[in-house]
C-alpha positions as CSV (number, residue, x, y, z in Angstrom):
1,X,120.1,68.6,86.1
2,X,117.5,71.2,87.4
3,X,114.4,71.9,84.8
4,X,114.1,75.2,83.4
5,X,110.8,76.2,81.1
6,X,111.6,77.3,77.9
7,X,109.4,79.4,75.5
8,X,109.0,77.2,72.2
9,X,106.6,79.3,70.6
10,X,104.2,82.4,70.6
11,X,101.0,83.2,68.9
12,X,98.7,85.8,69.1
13,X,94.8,86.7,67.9
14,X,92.7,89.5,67.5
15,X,89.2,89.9,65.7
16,X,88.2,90.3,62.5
17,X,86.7,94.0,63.3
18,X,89.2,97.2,63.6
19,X,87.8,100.3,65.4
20,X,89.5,103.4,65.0
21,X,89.0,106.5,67.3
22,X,87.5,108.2,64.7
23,X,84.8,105.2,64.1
24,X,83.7,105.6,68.1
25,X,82.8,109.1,67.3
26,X,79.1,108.1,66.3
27,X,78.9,105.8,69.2
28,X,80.5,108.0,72.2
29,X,80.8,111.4,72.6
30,X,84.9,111.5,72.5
31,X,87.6,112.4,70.0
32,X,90.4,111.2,68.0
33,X,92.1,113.9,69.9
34,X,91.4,113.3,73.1
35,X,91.7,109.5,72.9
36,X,95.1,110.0,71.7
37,X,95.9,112.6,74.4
38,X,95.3,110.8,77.7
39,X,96.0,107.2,76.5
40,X,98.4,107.0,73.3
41,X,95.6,104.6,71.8
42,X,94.4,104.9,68.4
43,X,92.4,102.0,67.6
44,X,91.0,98.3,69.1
45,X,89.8,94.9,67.5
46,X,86.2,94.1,68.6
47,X,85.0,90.9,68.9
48,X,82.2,90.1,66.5
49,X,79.5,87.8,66.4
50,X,80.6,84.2,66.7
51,X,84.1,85.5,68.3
52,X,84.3,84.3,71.9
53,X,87.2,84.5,74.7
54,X,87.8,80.7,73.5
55,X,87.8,80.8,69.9
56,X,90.5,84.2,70.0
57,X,92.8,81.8,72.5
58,X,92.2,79.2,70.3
59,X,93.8,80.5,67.3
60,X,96.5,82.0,69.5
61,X,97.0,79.0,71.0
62,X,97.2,77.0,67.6
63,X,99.9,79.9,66.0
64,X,101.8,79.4,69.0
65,X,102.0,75.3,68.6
66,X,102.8,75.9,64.7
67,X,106.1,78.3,65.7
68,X,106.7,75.6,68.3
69,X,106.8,72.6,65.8
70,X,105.2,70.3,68.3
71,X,102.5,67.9,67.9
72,X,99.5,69.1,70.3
73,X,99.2,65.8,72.0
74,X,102.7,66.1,74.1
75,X,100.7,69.7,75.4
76,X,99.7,68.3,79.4
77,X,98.8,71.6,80.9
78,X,96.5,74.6,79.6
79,X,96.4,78.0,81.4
80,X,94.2,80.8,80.5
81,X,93.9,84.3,81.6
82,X,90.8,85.9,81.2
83,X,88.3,88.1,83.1
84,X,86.2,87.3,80.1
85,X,85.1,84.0,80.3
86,X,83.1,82.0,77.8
87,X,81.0,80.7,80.8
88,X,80.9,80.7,83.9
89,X,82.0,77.2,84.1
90,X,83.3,75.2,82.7
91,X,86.8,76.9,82.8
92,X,87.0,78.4,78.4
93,X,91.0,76.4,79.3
94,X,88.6,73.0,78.4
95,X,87.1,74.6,75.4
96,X,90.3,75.4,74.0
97,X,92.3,71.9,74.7
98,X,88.7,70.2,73.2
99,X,89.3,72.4,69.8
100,X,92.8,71.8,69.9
101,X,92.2,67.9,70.1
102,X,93.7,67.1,73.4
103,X,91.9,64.6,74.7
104,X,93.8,64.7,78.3
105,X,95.8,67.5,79.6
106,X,95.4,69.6,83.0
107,X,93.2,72.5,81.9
108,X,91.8,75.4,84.3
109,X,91.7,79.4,84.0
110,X,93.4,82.0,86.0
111,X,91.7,85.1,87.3
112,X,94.0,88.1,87.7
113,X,92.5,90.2,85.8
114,X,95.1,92.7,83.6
115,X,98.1,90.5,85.4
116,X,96.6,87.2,84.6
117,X,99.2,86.2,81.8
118,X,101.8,86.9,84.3
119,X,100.1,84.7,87.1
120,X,99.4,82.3,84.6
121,X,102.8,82.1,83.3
122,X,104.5,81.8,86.9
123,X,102.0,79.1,88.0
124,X,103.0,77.2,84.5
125,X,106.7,78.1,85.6
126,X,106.3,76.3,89.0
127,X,104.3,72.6,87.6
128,X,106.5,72.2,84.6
129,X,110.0,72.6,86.9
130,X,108.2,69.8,89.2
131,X,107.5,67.6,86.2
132,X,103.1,67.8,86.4
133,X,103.5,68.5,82.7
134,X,106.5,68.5,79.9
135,X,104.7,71.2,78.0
136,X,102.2,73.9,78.3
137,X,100.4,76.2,76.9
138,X,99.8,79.5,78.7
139,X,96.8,82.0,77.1
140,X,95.8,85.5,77.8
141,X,92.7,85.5,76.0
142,X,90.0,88.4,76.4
143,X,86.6,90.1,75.1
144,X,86.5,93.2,76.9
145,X,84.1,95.0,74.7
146,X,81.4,92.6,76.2
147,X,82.1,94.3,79.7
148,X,82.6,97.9,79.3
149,X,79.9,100.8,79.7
150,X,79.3,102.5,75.9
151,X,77.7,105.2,77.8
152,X,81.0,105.7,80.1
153,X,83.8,107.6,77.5
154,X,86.0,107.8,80.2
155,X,86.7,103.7,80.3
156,X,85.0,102.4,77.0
157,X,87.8,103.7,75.0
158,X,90.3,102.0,77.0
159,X,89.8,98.5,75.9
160,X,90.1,95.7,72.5
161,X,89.6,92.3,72.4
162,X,92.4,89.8,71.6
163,X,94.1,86.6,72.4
164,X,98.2,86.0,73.1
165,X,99.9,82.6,73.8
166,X,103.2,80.6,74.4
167,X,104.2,77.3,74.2
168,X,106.1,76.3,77.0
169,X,108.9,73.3,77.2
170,X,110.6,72.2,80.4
171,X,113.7,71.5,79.2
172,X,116.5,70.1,81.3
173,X,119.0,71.4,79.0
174,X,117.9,75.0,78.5
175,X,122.1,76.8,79.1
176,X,121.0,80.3,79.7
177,X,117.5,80.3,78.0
178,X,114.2,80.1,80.2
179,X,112.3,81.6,83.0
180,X,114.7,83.3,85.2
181,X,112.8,84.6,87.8
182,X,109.1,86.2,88.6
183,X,107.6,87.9,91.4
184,X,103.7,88.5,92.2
185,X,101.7,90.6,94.4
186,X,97.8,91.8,95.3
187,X,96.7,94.0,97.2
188,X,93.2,93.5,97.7
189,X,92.1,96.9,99.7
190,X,92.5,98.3,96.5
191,X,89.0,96.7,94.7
192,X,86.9,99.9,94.9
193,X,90.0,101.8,91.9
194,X,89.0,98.9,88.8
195,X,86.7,96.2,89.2
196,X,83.3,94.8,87.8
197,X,80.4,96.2,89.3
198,X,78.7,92.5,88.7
199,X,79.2,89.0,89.5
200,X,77.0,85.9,89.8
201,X,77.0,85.4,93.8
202,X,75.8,89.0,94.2
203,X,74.1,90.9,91.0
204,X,73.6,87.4,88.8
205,X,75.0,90.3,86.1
206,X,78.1,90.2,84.3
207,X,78.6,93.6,85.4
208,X,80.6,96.6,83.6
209,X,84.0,97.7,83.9
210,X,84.6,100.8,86.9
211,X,87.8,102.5,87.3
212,X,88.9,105.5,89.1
213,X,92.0,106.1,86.5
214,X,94.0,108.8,88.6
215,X,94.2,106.5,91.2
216,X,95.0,103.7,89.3
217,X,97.8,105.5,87.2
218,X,99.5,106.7,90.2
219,X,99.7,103.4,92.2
220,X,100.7,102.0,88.5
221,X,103.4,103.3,87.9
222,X,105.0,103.0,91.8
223,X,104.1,98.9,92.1
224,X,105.4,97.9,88.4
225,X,108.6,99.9,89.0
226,X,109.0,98.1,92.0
227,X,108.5,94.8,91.0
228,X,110.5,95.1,88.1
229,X,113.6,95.7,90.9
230,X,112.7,92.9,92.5
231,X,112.9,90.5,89.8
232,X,115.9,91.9,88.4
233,X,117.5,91.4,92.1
234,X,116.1,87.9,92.3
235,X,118.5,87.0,89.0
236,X,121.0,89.3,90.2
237,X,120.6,91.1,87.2
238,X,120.9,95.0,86.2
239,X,118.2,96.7,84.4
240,X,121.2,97.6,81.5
241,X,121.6,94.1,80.8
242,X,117.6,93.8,79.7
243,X,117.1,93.6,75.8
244,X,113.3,94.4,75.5
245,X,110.6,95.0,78.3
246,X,106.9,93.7,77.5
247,X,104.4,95.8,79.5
248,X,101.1,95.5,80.1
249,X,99.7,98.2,77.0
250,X,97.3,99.7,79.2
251,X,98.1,103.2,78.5
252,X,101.0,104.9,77.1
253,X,101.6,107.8,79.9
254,X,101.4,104.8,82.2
255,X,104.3,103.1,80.0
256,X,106.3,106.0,79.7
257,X,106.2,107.1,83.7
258,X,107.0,103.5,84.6
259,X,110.0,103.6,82.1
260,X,111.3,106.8,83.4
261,X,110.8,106.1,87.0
262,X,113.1,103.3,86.1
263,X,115.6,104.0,83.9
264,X,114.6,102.8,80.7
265,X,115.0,103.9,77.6
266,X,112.2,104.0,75.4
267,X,113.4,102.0,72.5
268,X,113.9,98.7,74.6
269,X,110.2,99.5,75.8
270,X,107.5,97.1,73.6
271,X,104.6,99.1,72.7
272,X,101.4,98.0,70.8
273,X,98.6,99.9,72.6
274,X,98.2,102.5,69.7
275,X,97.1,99.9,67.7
276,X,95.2,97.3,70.4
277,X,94.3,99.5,73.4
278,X,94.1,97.8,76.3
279,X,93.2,94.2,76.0
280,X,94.0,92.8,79.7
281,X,94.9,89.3,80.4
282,X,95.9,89.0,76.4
283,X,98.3,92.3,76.3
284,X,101.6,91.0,77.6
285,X,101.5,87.8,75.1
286,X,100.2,89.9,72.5
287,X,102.8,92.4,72.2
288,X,105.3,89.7,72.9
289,X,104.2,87.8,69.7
290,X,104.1,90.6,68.1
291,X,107.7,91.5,69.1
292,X,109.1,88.2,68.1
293,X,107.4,87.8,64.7
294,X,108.0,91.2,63.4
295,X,111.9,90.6,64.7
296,X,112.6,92.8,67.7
297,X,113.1,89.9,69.7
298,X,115.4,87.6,69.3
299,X,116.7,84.4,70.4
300,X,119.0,84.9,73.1
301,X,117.3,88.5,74.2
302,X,116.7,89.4,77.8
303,X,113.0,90.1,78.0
304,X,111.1,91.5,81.3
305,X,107.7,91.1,81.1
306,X,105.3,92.9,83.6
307,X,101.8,94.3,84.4
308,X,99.1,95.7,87.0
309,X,95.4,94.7,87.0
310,X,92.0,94.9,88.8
311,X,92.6,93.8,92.7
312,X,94.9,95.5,92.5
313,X,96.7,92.5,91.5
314,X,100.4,93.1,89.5
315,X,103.9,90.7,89.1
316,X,106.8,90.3,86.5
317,X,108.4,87.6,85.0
318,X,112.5,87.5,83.6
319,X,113.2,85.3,80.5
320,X,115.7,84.8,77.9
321,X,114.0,84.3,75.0
């Protein structure tokens, strides 16, 4: 009987500190208004002092193990997404399994940027179905406020800080439910649109967050479409039969040209950027969290998942919840 990983559980994290567009006013020269305008975003979480990358996955992490019912020690593999590293090494994955009392599991980070849940999630896919692990946790954790430019009003107002989780189970039983299929791509000619403008083998600076958003939102729009065909051809599925899709909340003209360009209509699309902004890696599993515990999704639901990041990297994943 073939393995199929299951979601068990989801949790989600954000900081103690809410920022609305109106509170940036005294620290950027922008507007509620124009805020609003080009991105649908309304307000972020900031990390404070003391809140790290780890400690937001952590508490994800621990909400999503709660929902799950399980004890922490069956957990043998720990993913997390994040541009936003604690340190540069060790991986933050080893920070969270430490606080979570796991004293042996495989632990590493992903880095794919604003796709990194999704890359995270289909390498989890691919060990539990060839039994490395029996259950896992996949994070996308970030502190993007620690990276952008407060003097640049065209990016700084893009991005929150948060933390999103599921608990994974391969079960060999799963009917219907599970990871259906997933697709991933990159597209590395692309690094000059959104990257860092740091690193430690060439400034020995963390850098600040560059993007050329035309550009970006163009090829946006035309690569998630795409990839959401795909994946709905790999299950030999129709995009009619799909409950709820769970996009990356980077902006909300991006989320409403992709669903047009598609097909969807707008009250199957998830959509918590008003009220997060963009929080990369930790978008996808936030919104889905936040889906599932305010009772949009359900058990049973068809659920796409999908997102573009920095690289330009970009993939979707098909589940039934």
């Amino acid at each position: 009987m073939s393995i199929r990983p299951v979601v068990m559980g989801t949790g989600s994290a954000l900081p103690q500190q809410r920022v609305s567009n109106a509170q940036l006013v005294d620290r950027v020269e922008t507007s509620d208004e124009w805020i609003r305008e080009r991105t649908g975003i309304g307000a972020r979480y900031i990390a404070g002092e003391g809140e790290t990358t780890g400690s937001l996955a952590t508490d994800a992490a621990r909400k999503a193990i709660e929902a799950a019912g399980i004890d922490p020690a069956k957990i043998g593999l720990i993913i997390l997404a994040t541009a936003t590293p604690d340190q540069t090494f060790p991986a933050t994955a080893t920070k969270v399994q430490a606080a979570l009392g796991i004293n042996d599991a495989v632990a590493f980070d992903v880095a794919a940027v604003c796709s990194g849940f999704l890359y995270a999630l289909t390498i989890a896919d691919s060990m539990l179905r060839t039994g490395a692990a029996e259950y896992a946790l996949v994070i996308g954790a970030e502190t993007f406020s620690r990276i952008v430019d407060w003097e640049d009003r065209t990016t700084c107002v893009l991005f929150g800080d948060g933390a999103g989780a599921v608990l994974l189970h391969a079960d060999s039983d799963a009917g219907e439910r599970g990871i259906l299929a997933a697709k991933l791509h990159a597209d590395g000619r692309h690094n000059e649109l959104l990257y860092v403008d740091g690193g430690p083998s060439t400034t020995q600076t963390v850098g600040h967050v560059r993007m050329k958003g035309q550009e970006v939102f163009r090829h946006a729009v035309t690569n998630l479409a795409s990839v959401l065909q795909e994946v709905l051809d790999i299950a030999g599925l129709d995009a009619s039969e799909l409950d709820w899709v769970v996009p990356h909340q980077a902006n909300r003209r991006i989320l409403d040209a992709t669903a047009r360009k598609f097909g969807l209509p707008p009250e199957k699309i998830v959509i918590t950027v008003d009220e997060h902004a963009n929080t990369s890696a930790a978008s996808v599993p936030l919104a889905f969290d936040v889906a599932v515990r305010d009772g949009r999704i359900k058990r049973g639901d068809l659920v796409m998942l999908e997102a573009m990041g920095g690289g330009f990297t970009w993939g979707a994943c098909l589940l039934r919840y």
